[in-house]
C-alpha positions in Angstrom: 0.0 0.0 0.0 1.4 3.6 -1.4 1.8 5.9 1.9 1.5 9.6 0.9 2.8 12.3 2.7 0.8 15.3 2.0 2.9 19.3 2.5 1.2 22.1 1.7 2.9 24.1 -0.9 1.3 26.8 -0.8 -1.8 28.9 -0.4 -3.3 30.9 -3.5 -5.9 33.9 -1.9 -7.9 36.2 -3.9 -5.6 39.5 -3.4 -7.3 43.1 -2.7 -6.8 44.7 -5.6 -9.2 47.0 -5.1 -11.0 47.9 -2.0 -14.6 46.4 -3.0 -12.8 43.1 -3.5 -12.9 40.7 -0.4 -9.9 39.4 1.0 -10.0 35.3 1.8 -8.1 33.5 3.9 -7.5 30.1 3.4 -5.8 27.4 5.9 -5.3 23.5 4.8 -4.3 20.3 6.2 -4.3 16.6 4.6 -4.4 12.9 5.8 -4.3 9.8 4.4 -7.0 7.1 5.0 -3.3 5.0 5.9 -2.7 2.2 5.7 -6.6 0.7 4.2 -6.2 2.9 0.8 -5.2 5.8 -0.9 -8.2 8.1 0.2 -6.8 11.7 1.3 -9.3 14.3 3.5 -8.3 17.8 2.3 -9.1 19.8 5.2 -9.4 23.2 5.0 -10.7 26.5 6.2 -12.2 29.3 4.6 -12.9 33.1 5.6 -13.1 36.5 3.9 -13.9 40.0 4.6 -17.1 40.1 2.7 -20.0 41.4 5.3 -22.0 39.0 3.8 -22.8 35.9 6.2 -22.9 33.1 3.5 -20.3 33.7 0.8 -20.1 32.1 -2.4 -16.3 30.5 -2.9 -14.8 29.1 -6.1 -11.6 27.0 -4.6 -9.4 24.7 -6.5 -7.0 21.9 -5.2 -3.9 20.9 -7.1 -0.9 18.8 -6.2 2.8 18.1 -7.1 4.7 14.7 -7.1 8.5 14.9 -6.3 8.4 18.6 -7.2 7.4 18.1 -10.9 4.7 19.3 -12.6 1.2 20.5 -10.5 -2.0 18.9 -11.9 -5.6 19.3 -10.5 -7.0 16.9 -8.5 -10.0 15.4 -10.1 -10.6 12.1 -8.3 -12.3 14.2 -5.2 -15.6 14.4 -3.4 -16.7 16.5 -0.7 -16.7 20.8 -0.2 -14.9 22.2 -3.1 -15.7 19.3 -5.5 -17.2 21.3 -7.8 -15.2 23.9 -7.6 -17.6 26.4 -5.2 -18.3 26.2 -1.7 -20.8 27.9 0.4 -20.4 29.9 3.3 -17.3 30.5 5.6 -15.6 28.0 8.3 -14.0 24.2 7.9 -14.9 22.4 5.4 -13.5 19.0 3.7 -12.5 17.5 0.7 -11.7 13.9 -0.1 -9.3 12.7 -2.7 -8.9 9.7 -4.1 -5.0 9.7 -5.0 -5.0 6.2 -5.6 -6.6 6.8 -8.6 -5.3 9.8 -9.6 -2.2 8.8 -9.1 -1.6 5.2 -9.1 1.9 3.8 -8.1 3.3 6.7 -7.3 5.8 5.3 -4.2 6.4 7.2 -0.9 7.4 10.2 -1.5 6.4 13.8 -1.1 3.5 14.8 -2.1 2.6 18.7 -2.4 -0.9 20.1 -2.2 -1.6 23.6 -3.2 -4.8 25.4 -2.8 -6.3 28.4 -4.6 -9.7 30.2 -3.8 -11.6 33.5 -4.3 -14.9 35.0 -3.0 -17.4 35.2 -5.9 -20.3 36.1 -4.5 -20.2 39.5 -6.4 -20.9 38.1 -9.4 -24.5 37.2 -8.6 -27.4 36.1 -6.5 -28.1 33.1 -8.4 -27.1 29.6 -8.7 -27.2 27.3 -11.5 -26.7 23.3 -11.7 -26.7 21.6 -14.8 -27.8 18.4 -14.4 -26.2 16.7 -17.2 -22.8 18.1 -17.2 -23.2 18.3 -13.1 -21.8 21.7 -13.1 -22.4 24.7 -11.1 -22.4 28.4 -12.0 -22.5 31.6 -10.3 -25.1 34.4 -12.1 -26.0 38.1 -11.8 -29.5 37.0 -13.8 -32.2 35.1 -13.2 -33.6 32.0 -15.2 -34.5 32.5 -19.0 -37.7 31.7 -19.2 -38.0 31.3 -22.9 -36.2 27.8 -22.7 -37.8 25.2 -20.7 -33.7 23.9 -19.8 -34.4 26.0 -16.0 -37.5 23.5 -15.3 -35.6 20.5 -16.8 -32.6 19.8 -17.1 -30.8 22.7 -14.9 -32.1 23.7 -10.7 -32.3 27.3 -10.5 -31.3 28.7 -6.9 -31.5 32.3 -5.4 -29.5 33.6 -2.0 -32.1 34.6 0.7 -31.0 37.1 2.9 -30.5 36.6 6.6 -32.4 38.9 9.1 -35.6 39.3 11.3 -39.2 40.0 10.1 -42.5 39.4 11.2 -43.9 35.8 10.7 -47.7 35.1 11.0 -51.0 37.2 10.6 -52.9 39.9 12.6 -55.9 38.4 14.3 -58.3 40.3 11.3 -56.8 38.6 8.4 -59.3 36.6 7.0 -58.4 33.0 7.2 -56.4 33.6 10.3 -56.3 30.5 12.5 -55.5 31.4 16.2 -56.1 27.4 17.3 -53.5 26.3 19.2 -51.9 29.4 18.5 -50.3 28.6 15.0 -50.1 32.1 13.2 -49.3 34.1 16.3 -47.7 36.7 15.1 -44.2 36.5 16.3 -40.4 38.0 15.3 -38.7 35.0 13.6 -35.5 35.4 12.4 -33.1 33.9 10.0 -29.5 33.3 10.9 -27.9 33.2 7.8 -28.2 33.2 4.1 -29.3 30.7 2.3 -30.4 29.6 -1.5 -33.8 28.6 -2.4 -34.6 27.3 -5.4 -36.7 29.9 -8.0 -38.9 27.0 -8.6 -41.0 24.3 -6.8 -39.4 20.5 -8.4 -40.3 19.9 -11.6 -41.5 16.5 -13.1 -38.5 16.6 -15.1 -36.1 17.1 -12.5 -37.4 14.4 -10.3 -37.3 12.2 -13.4 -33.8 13.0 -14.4 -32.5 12.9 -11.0 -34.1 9.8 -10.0 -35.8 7.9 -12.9 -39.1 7.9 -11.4 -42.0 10.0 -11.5 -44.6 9.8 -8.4 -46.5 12.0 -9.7 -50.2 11.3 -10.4 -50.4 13.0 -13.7 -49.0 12.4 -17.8 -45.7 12.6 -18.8 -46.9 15.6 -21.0 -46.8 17.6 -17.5 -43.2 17.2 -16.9 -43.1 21.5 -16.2 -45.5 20.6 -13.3 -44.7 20.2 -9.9 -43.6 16.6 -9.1 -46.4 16.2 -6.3 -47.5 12.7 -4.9 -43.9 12.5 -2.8 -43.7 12.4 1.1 -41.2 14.0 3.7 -40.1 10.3 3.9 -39.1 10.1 0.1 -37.3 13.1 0.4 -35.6 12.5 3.4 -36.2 8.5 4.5 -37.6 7.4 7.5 -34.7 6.4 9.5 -31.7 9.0 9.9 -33.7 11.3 7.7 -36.5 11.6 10.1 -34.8 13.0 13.3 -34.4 16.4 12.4 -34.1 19.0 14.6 -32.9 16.4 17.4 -30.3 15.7 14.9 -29.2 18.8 13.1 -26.4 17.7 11.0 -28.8 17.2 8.2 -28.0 13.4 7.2 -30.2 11.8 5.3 -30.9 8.0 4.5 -29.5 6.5 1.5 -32.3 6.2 -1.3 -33.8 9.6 -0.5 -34.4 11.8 -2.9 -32.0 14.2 -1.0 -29.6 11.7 -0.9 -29.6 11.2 -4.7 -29.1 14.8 -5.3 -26.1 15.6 -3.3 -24.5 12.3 -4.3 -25.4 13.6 -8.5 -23.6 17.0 -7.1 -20.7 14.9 -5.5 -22.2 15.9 -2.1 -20.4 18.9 -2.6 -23.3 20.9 -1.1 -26.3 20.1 1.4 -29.4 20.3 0.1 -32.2 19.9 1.8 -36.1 20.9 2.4 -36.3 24.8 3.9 -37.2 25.2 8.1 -40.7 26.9 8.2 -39.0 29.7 9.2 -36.4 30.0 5.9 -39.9 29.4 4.2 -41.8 32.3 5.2 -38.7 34.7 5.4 -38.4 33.7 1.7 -42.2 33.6 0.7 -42.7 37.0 2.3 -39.7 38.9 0.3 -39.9 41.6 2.9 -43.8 42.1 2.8 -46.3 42.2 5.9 -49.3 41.9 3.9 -51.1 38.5 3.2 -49.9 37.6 0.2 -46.4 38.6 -1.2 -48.0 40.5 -4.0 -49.0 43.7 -1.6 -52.2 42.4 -1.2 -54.7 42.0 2.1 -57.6 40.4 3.1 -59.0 41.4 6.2 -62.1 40.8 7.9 -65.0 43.6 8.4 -65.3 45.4 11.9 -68.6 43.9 12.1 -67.1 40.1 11.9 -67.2 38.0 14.7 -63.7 36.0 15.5 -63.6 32.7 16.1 -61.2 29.9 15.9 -62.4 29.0 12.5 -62.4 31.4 9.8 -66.3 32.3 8.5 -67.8 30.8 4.9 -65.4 33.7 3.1 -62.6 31.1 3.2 -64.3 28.9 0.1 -65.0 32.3 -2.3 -62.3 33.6 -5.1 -59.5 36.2 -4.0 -59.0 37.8 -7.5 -55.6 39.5 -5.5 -53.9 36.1 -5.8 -54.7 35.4 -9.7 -51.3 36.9 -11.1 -49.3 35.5 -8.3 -50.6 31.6 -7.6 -53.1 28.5 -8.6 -55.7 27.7 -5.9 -59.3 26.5 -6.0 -61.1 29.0 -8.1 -58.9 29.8 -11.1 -57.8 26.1 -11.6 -61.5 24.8 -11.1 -60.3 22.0 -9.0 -58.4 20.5 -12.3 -55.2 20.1 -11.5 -51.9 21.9 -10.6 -50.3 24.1 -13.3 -46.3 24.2 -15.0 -44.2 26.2 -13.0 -42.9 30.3 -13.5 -46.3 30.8 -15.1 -47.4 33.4 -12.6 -45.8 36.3 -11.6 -42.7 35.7 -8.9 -42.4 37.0 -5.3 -40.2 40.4 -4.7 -37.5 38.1 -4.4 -37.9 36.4 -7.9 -39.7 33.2 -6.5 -42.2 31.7 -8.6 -45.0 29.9 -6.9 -44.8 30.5 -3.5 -48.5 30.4 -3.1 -50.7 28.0 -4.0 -50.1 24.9 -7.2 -49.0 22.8 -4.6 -48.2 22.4 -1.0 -44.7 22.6 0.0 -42.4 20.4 2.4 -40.6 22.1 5.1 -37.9 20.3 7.4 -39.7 21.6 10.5 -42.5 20.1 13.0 -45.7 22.2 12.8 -45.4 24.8 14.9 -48.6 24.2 16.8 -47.1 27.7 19.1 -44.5 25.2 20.8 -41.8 27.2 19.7 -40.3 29.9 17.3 -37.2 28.7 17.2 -35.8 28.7 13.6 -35.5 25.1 13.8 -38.7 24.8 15.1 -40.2 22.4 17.8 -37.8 19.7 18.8 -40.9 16.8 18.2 -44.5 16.6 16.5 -46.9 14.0 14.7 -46.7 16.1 11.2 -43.9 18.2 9.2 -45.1 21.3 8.3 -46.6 22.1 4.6 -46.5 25.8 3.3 -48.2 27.3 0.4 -51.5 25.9 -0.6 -52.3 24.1 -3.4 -54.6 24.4 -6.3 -57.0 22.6 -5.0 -57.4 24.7 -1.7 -59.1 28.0 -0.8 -57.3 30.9 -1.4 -56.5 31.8 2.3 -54.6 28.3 2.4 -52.1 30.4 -0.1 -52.0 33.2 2.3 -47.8 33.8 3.4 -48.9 32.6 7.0 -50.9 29.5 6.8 -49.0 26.7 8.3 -50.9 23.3 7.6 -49.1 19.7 8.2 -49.1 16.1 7.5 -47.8 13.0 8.6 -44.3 12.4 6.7 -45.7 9.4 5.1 -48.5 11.4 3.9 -48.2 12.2 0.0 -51.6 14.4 -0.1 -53.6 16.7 2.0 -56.6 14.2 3.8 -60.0 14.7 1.6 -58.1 16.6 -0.7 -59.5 14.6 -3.7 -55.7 14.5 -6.1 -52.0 15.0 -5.5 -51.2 17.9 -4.0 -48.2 17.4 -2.3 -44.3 18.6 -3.6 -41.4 20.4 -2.5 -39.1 23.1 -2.8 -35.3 22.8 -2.5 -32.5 24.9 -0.6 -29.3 24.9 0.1 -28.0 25.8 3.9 -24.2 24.5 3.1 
């Protein structure tokens, strides 16, 4: 067995050259796997001077046998993979230098590292899911091709910070039982990407050769519904979150198909509640992320149910989502065919009901994690086969993580919405 020792040559940064350019700072360390294979953990740690709390880094490893010639390592899986990594602090790499290099005997062997913040050159993230790329962008999605709902995931950054989550006790549709949409400060720790889109039919399909969904294969721009948080995330390791918060998942997931297509060179994952609202809001207060409001009359009686106003059509939501009334209980719709958010996110209320990682709040906690153990995993959004004031920025519904529709909902109606915390 070849025994490597790994030196670090030398460190590449991104230099100041002018003042709006972020300094990085980059530390590294290597081990073999010794003596079972030739396996080496890059570790490393990353920082710069960008304010922002989740930079974008694009890093690359080489190495050097005996002095000679540097060549990129290509064997490797793990932070950095793909060339970008997300947000500051330690992160690792593994390389498989037995295959890179095979038979090289003990001797020295150099590792160099290069990296530079990016995260100037754009809000958005792009992965090709054929080439199993990634790419950095200052635009959005072109919505002329159907390649952003098909063959490439579309992500935007979602920026850290506090706001209101919730509704005022007068919004119609509020519901105070148990005290779900108590309005409450809820805050957002870091950054984070969310994808422009709810999953396609065509992603699901390309990423894991199936299709749950209960509709045609001429509906491949639709949401992939019929899926539970248990095909997402498994019902073993998958299932323990926020108990367990490193964000495993169990082989088989959907999740766990992703990151492995991506060289699990990021995590992602399902959004808290809490990264859900902050994102479906885009700064607003109002009821839905359009501006609009729906409030009940002075002369309304609250109770804990809203009145009969719930069923009737909100003509406010028509350019922003599909619910009951402008899908006539047909079906859900293709995605990015309403208007987005503020933000840029399409379909934030209503075509179908979203996954989040999170326990139903149930007002046991507003911790961005949320409560620590429940029955159901919360669903945001609506759906179009629900009222309108299920689409409202507030409503927080659930189901059972086997669950893979709403109970007397009468079709599919379930998907899912990805991010990326890491």
């Amino acid at each position: 067995m070849n025994i490597f020792r790994i030196i670090l040559l030398f460190l590449g940064v991104s230099a100041a050259v002018q003042a709006a350019v972020p300094e990085v700072s980059l530390s590294v360390s290597c081990h073999q796997r010794w003596p079972w294979n030739g396996k080496v953990d890059v570790d490393y740690k990353i920082d710069s001077t960008n304010d922002i709390s989740t930079p974008v880094y694009f890093v690359r490893f080489y190495a050097s046998v005996d002095g000679g010639e540097p060549f990129a390592l290509t064997t490797v899986s793990g932070e950095g993979a793909l060339g970008y990594v997300i947000g500051s602090g330690s992160k690792r790499l593994t390389w498989d230098a037995g295959t890179d290099k095979p038979g090289v005997k003990t001797s020295d062997l150099r590792i160099a590292a290069a990296a530079q913040d990016v995260t100037a050159k754009g809000d958005y993230l792009c992965f090709d899911l054929s080439s199993k790329s990634v790419s950095v962008s200052s635009a959005g999605p072109d919505l002329s091709s159907d390649l952003c709902k098909t063959s490439q995931l579309w992500f935007k950054r979602v920026p850290a910070g506090t706001f209101t989550a919730g509704s005022p006790e007068r919004e119609v549709g509020h519901y105070d039982n148990a005290d779900t949409e108590r309005q409450h400060e809820a805050k957002v720790e870091k950054d984070f990407y969310l994808a422009v889109f709810e999953t396609t039919q065509a992603q699901y399909l390309a990423l894991t050769g199936s299709n749950p969904s209960d509709s045609s294969p001429d509906e491949l721009l639709c949401p992939v519904n019929n899926v539970s948080y248990n095909d997402l995330r498994g019902s073993d390791t998958g299932s323990l979150f926020p108990v367990r918060t490193d964000l495993k998942v169990d082989k088989g997931s959907f999740f766990h198909s992703l990151r492995a297509h991506f060289k699990n060179n990021f995590v992602f994952d399902l959004p808290t509640d809490v990264q859900w609202e902050r994102a479906c809001r885009a700064g607003t207060t109002s009821a839905f992320s359009n501006g609009a409001n729906w409030f009940y009359s002075d002369d309304i009686v609250l109770t804990n149910r809203p009145d009969e106003r719930i069923g009737v059509a909100f003509p406010d939501l028509d350019d922003l989502g599909w619910y009951s009334e402008n899908t006539s209980y047909t079906s859900c719709k293709a995605v990015g065919q309403k208007n987005p958010n503020p933000w840029g996110f399409y379909d934030m209320h209503g075509n179908v009901w979203e996954w989040c990682l999170s326990y139903v709040y149930r007002g046991a906690s507003i911790d961005q994690n949320g409560p620590q153990s429940g029955n159901q995993r919360s669903l945001r959004g609506g759906a179009w086969n629900e009222w309108a004031v299920r689409a409202r920025s507030a409503r927080d519904y659930g189901a059972r993580p086997e669950q893979r529709c709403t109970f007397g909902s009468g079709g599919s109606n379930i998907g899912f919405r990805i991010a990326i915390v890491k």
